[in-house]
C-alpha positions in Angstrom: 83.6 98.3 156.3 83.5 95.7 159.4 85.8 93.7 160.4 85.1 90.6 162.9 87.6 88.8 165.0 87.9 85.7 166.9 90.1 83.3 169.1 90.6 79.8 167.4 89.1 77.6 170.3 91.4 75.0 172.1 90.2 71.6 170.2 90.2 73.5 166.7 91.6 71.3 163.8 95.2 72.2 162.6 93.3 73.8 159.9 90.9 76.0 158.2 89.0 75.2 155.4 86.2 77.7 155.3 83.8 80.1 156.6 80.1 81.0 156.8 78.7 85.0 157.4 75.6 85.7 157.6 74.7 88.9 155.9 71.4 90.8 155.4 70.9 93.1 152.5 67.6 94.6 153.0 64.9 94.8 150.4 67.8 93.6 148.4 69.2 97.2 147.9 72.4 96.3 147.7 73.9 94.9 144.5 77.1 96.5 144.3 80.5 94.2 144.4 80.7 93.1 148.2 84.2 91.6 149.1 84.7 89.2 152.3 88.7 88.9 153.2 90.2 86.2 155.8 93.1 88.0 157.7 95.7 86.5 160.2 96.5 88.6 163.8 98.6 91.1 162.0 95.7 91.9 159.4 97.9 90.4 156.7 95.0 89.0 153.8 94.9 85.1 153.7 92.0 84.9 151.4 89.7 86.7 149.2 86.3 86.1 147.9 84.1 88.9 145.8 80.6 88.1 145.3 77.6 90.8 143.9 74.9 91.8 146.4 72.3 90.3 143.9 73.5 86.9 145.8 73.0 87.9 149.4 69.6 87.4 150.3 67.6 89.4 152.9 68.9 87.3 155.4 71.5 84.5 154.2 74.4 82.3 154.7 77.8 83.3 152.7 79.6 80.2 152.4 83.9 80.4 151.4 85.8 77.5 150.7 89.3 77.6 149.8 92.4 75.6 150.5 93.4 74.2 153.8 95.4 76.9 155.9 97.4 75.8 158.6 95.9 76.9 162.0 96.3 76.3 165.8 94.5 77.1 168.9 94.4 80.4 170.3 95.1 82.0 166.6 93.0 85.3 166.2 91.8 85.8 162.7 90.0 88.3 160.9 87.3 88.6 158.9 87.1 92.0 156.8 83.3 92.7 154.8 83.0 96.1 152.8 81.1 96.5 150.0 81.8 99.6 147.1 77.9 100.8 147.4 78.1 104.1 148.3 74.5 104.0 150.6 74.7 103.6 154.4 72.3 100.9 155.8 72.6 98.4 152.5 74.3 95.4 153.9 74.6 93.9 157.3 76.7 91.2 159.4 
């Protein structure tokens, strides 16, 4: 499990629409249930999206969408990747 965080910069939108990680899966080992969670500065889940590792290529872009949430500069969000395969070395960020 990783998680990622960043700093909302100061002429960011009044809010968030989506997001883009780049995972690897290499060799395309990986095609256990892989789950990517948005989290606000307390770690409190804002979305969810659950996708199969047959879908992340070896590298490629992992595109969520989801409804408008309401943002300002300087947030800090999260961003939360696991995945429920049980071998090390099957999915990167």
């Amino acid at each position: 499990m990783s998680y990622y965080w960043w700093s909302l910069p100061n002429n960011w939108a009044e809010c968030l629409n989506s997001i883009s990680v780049l995972l690897k899966n290499p060799a395309l080992v990986n095609k256990s249930q892989i789950k990517i969670e948005l989290l606000d500065k307390d770690k409190k889940l804002l979305k969810s999206l659950q996708t199969s590792g047959i879908s992340v290529g070896d590298p490629s872009w992992i595109t969520f969408k989801f409804p408008n949430i309401e943002t300002k500069k300087g947030d800090t969000l999260f961003i939360k990747v696991h995945t429920d395969n049980p071998k090390p070395d099957t999915l990167y960020i």
